[in-house]
N, CA, C and O atoms as a GROMACS GRO file, in nm:
protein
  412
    1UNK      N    1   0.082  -0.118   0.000
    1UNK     CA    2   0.000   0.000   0.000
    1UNK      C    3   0.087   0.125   0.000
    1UNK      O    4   0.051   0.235  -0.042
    2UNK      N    5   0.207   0.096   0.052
    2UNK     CA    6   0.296   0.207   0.092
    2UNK      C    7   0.356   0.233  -0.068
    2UNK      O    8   0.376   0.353  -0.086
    3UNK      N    9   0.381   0.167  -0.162
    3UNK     CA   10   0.434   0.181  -0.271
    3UNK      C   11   0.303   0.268  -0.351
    3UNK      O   12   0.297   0.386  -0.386
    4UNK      N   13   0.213   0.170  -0.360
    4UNK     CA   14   0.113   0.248  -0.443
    4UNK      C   15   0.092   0.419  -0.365
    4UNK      O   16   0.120   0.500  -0.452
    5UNK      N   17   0.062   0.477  -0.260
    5UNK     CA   18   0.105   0.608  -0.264
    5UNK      C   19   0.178   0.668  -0.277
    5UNK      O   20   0.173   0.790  -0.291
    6UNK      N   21   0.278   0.591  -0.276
    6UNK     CA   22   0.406   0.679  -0.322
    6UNK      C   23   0.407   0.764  -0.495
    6UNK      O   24   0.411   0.880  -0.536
    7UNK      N   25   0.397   0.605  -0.565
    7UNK     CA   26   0.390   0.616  -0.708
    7UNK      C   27   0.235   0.704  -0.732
    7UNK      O   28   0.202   0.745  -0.844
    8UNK      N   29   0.167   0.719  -0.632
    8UNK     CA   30   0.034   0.833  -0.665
    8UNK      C   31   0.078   0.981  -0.650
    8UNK      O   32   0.027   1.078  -0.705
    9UNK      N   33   0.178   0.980  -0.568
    9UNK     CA   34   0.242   1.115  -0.508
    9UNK      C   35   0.367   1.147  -0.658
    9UNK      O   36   0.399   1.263  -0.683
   10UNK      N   37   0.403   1.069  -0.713
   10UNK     CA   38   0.467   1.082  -0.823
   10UNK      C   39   0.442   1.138  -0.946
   10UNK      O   40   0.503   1.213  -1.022
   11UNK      N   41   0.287   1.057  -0.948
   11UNK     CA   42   0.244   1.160  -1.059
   11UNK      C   43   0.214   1.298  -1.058
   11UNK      O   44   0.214   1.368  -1.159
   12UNK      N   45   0.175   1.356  -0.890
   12UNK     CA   46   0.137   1.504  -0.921
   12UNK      C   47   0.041   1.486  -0.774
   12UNK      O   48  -0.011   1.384  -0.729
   13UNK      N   49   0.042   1.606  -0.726
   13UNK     CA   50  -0.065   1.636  -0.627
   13UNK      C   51  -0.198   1.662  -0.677
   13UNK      O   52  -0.299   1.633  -0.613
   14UNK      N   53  -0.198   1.739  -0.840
   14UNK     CA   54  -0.344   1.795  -0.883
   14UNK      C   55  -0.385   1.636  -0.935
   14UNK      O   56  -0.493   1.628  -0.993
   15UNK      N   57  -0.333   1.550  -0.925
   15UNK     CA   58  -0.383   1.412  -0.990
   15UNK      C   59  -0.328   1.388  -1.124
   15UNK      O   60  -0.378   1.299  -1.194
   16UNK      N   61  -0.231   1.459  -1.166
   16UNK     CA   62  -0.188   1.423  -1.330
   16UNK      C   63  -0.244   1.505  -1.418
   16UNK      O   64  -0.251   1.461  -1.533
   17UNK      N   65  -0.289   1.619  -1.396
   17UNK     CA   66  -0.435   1.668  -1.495
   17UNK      C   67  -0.305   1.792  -1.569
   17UNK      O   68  -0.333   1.875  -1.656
   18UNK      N   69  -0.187   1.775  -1.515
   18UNK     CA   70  -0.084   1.884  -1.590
   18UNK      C   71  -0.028   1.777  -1.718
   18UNK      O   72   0.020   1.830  -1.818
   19UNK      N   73  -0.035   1.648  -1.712
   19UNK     CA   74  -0.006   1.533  -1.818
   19UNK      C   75  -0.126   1.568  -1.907
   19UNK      O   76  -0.090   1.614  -2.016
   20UNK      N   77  -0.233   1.562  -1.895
   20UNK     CA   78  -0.358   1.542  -1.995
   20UNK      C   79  -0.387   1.711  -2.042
   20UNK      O   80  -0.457   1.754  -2.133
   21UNK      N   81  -0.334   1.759  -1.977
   21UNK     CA   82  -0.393   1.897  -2.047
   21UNK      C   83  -0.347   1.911  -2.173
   21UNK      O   84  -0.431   1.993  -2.208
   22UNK      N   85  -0.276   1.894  -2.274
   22UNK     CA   86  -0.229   1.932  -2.375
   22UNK      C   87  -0.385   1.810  -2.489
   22UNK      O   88  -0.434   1.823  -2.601
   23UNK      N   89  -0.402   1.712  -2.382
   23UNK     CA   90  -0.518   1.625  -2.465
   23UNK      C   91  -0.678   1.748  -2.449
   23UNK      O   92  -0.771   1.774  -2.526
   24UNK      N   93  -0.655   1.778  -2.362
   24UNK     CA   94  -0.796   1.875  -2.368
   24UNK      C   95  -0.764   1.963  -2.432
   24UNK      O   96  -0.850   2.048  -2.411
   25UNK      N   97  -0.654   2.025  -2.541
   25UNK     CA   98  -0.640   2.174  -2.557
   25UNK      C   99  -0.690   2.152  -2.725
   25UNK      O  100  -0.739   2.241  -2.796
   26UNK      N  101  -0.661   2.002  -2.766
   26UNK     CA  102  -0.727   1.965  -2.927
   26UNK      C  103  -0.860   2.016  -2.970
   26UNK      O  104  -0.883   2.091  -3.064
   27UNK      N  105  -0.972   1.947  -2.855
   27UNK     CA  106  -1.104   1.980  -2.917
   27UNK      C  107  -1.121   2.116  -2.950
   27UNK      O  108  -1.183   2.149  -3.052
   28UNK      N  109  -1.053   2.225  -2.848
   28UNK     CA  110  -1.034   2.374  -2.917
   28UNK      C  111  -0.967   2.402  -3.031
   28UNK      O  112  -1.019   2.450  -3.132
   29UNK      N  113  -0.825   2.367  -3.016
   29UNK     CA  114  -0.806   2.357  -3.186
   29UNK      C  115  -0.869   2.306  -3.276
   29UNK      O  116  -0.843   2.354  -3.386
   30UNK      N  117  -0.956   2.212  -3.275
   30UNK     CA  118  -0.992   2.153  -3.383
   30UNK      C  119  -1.131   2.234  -3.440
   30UNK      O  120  -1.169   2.226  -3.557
   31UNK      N  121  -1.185   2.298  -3.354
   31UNK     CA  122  -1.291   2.364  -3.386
   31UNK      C  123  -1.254   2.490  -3.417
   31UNK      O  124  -1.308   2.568  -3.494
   32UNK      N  125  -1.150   2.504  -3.346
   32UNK     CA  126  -1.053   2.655  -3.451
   32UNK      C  127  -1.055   2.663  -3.594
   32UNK      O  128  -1.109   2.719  -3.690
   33UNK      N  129  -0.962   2.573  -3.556
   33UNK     CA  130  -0.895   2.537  -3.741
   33UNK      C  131  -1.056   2.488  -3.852
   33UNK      O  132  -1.063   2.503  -3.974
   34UNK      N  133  -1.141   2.444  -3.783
   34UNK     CA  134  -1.256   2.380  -3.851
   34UNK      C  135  -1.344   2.506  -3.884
   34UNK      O  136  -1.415   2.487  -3.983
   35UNK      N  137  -1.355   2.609  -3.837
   35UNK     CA  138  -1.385   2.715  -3.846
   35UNK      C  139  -1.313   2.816  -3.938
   35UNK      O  140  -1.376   2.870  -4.029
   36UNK      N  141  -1.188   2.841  -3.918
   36UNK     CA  142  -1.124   2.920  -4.017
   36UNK      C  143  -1.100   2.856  -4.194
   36UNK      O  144  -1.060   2.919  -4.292
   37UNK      N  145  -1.146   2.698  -4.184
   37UNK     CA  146  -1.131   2.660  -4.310
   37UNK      C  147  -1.284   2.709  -4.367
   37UNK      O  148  -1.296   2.778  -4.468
   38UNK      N  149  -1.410   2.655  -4.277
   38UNK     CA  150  -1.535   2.703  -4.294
   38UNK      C  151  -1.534   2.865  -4.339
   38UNK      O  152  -1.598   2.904  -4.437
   39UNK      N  153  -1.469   2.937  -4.273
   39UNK     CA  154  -1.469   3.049  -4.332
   39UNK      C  155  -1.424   3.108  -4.472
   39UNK      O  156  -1.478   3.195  -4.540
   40UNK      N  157  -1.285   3.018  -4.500
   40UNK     CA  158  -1.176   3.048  -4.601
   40UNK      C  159  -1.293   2.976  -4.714
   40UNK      O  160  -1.312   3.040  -4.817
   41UNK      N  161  -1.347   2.883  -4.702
   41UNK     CA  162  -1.464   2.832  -4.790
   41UNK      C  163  -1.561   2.893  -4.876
   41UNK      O  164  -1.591   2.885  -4.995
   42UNK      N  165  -1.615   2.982  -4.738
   42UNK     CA  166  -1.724   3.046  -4.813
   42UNK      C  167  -1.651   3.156  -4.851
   42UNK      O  168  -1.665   3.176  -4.971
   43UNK      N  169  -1.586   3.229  -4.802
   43UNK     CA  170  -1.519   3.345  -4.893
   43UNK      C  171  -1.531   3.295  -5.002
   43UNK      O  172  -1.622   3.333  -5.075
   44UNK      N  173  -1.425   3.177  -5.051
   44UNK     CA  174  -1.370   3.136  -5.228
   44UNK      C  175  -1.524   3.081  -5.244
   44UNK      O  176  -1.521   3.021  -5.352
   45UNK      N  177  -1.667   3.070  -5.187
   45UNK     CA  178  -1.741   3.048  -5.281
   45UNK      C  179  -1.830   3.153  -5.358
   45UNK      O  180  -1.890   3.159  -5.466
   46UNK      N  181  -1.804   3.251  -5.224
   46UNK     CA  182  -1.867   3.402  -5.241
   46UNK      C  183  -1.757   3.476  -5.358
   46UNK      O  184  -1.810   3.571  -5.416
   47UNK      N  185  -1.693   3.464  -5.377
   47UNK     CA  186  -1.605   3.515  -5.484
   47UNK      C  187  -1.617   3.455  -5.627
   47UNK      O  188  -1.607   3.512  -5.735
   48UNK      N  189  -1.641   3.324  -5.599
   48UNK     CA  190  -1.668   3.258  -5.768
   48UNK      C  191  -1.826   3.324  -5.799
   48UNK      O  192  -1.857   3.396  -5.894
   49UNK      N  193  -1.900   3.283  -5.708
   49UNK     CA  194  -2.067   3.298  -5.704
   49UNK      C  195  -2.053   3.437  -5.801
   49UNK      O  196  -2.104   3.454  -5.912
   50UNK      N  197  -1.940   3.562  -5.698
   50UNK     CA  198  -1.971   3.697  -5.720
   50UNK      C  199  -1.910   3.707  -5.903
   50UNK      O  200  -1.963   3.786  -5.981
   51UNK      N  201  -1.838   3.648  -5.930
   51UNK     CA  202  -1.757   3.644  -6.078
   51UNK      C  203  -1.847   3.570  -6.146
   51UNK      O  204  -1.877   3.624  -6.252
   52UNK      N  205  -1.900   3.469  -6.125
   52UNK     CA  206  -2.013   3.449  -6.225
   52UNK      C  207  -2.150   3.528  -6.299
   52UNK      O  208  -2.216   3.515  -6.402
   53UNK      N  209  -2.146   3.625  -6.171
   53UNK     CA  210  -2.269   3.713  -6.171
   53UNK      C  211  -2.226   3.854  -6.270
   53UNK      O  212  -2.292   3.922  -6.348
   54UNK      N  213  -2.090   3.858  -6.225
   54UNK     CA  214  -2.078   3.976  -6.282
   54UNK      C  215  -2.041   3.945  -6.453
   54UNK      O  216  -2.033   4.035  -6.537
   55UNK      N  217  -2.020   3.792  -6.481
   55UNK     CA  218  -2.027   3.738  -6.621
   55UNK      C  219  -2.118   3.771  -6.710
   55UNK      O  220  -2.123   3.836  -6.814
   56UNK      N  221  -2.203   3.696  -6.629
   56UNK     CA  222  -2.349   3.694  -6.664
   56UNK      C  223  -2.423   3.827  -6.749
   56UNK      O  224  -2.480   3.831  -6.858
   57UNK      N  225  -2.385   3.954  -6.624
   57UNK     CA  226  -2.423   4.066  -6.640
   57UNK      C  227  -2.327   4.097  -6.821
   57UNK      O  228  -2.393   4.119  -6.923
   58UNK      N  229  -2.193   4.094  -6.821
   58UNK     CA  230  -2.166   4.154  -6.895
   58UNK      C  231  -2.162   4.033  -7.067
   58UNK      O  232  -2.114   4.076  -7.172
   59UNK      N  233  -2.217   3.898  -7.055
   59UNK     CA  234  -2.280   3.843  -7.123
   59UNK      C  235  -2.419   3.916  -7.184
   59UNK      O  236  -2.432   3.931  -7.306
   60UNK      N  237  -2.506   3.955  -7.100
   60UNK     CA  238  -2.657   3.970  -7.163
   60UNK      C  239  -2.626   4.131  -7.200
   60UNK      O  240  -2.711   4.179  -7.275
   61UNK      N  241  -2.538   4.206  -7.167
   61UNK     CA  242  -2.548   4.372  -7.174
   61UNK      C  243  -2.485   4.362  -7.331
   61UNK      O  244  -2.542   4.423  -7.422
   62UNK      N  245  -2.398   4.303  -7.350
   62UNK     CA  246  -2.326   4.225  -7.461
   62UNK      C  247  -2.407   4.186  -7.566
   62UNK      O  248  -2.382   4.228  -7.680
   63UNK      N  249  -2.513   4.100  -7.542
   63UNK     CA  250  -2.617   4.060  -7.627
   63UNK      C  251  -2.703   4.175  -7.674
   63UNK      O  252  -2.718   4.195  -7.795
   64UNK      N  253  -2.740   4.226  -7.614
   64UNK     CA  254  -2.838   4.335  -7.620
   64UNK      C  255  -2.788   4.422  -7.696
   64UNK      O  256  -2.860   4.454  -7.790
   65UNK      N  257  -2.652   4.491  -7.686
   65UNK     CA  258  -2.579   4.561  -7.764
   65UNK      C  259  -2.596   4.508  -7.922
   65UNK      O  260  -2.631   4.569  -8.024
   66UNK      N  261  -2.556   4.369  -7.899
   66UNK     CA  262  -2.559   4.329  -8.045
   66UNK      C  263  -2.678   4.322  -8.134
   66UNK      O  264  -2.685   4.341  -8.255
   67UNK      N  265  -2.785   4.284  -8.033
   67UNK     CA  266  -2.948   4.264  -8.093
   67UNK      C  267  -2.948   4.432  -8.111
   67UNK      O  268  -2.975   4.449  -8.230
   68UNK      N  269  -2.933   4.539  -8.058
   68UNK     CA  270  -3.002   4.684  -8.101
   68UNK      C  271  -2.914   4.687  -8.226
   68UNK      O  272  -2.955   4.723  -8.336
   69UNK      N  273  -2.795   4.648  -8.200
   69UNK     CA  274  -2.695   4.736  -8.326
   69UNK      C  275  -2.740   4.636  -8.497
   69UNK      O  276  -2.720   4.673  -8.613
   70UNK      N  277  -2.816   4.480  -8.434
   70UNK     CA  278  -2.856   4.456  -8.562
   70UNK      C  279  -2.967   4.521  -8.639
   70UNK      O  280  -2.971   4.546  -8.759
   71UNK      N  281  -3.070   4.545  -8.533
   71UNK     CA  282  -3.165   4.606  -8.531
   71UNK      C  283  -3.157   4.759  -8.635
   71UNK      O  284  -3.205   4.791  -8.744
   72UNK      N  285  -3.100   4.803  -8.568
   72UNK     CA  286  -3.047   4.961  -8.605
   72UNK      C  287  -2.994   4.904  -8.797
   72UNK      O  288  -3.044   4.964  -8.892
   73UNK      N  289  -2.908   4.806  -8.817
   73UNK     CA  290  -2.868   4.792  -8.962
   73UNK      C  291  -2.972   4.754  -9.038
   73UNK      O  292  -2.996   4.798  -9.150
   74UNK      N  293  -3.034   4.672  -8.982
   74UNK     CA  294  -3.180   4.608  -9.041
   74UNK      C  295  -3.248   4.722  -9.105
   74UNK      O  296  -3.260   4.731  -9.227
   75UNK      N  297  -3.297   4.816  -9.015
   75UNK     CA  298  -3.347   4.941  -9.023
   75UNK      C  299  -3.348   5.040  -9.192
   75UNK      O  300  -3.433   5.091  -9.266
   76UNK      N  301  -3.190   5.022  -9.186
   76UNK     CA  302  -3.141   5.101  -9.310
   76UNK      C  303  -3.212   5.083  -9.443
   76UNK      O  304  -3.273   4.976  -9.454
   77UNK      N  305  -3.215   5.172  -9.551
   77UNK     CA  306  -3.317   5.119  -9.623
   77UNK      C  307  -3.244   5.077  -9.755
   77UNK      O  308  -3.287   5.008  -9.847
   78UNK      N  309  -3.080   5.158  -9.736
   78UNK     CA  310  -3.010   5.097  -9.915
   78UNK      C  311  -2.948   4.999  -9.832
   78UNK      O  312  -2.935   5.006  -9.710
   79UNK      N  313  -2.891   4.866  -9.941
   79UNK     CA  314  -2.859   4.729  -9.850
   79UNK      C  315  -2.717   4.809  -9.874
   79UNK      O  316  -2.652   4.716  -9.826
   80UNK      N  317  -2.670   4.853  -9.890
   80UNK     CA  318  -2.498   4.937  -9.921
   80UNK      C  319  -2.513   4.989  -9.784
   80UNK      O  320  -2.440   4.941  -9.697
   81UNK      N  321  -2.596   5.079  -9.754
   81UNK     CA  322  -2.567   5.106  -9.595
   81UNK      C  323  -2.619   5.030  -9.501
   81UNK      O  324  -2.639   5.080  -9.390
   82UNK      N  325  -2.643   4.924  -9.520
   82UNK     CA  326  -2.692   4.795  -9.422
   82UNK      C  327  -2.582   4.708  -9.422
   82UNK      O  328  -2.565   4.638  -9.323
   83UNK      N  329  -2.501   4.701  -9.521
   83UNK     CA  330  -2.352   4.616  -9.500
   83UNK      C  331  -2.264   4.682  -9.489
   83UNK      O  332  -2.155   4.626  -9.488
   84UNK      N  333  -2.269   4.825  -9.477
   84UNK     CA  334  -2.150   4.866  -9.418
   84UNK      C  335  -2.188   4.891  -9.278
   84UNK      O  336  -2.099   4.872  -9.195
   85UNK      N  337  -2.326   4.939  -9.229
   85UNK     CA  338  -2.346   4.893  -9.082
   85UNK      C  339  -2.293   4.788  -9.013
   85UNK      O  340  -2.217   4.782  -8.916
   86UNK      N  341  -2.364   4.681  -9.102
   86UNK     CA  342  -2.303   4.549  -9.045
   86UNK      C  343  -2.120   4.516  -9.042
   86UNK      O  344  -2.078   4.415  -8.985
   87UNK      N  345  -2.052   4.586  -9.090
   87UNK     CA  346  -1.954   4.572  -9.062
   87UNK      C  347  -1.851   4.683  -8.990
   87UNK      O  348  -1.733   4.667  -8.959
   88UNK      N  349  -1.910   4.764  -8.980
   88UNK     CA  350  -1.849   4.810  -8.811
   88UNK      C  351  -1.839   4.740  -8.737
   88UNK      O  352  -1.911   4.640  -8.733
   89UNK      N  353  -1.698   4.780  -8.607
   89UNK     CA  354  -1.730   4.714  -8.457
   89UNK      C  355  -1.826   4.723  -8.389
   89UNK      O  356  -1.877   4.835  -8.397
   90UNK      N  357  -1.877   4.654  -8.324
   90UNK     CA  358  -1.954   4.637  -8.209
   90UNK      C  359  -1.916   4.775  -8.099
   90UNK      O  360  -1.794   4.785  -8.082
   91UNK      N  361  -1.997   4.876  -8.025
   91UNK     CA  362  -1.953   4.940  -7.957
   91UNK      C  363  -1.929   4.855  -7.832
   91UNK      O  364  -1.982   4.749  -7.798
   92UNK      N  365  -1.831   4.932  -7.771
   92UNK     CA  366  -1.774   4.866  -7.608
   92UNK      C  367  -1.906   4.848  -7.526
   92UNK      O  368  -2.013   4.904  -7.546
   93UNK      N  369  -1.879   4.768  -7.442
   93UNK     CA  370  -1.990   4.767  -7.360
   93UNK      C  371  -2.046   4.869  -7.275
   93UNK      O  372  -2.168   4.877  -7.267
   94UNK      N  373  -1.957   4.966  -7.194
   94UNK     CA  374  -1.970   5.056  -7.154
   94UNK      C  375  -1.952   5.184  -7.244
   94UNK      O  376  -1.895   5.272  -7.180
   95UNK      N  377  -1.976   5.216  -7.346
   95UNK     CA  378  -1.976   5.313  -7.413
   95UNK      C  379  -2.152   5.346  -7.434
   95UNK      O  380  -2.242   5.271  -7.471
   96UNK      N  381  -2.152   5.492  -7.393
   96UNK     CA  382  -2.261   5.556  -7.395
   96UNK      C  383  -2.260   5.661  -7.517
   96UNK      O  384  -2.340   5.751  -7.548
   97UNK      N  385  -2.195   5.637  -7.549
   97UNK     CA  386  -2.209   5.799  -7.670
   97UNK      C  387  -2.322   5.753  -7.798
   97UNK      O  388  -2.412   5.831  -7.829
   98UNK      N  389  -2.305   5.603  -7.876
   98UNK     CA  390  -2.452   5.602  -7.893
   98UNK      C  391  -2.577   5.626  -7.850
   98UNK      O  392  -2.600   5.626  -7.729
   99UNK      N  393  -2.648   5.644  -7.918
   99UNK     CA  394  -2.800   5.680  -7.903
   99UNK      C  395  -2.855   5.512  -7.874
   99UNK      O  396  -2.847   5.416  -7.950
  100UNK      N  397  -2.912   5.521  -7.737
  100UNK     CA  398  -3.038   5.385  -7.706
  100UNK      C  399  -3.168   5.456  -7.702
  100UNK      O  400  -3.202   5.567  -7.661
  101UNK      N  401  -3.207   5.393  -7.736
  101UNK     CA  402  -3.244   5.292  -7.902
  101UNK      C  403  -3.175   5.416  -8.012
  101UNK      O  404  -3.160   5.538  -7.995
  102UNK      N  405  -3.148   5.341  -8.107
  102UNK     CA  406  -3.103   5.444  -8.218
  102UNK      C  407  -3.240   5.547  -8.300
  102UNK      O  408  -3.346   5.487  -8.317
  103UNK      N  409  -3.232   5.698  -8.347
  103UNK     CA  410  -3.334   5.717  -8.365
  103UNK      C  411  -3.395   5.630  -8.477
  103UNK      O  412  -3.514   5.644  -8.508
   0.00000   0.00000   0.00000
């Protein structure tokens, strides 16, 4: 009996709980680190989501450009100035100095 307290007095007066603490300090890390990846996640999904959208946008503004500007050549009444309409550039997407709708 005299041995076994001894070897109890060996491990520690608080009971050993200075051995196991580094085992309790994981479940906090792990929900750390499980968290900052959760985060780093949705950022990179909120960033693709946001680049798709802004695709999108400059896909259909794009289209539209092209449907008025066919529109507008269609319009013309000698086919000489309907194929040389049609072969201009396309205005930029952000260019406002045309007339919407053309008169």
């Amino acid at each position: 009996m005299e041995m076994l307290n001894s070897s109890w007095n060996a491990v520690g007066a608080d009971g050993g709980t200075a051995m196991r603490r580094p085992l309790r300090l994981w479940p906090g890390l792990l929900a750390v680190a499980s968290g900052a990846a959760l985060l780093g996640l949705s950022l990179a999904y909120l960033t693709v989501l946001r680049d798709g959208v802004q695709s999108g946008q400059a896909r259909r503004v794009a289209v539209a450009l092209q449907a008025q500007a066919l529109q507008r050549c269609t319009a013309l009444r000698s086919v000489r100035l309907r194929e040389a309409c049609r072969l201009q550039p396309p205005p930029a997407v952000g260019d406002r100095s045309m007339p919407f709708p053309p008169p």
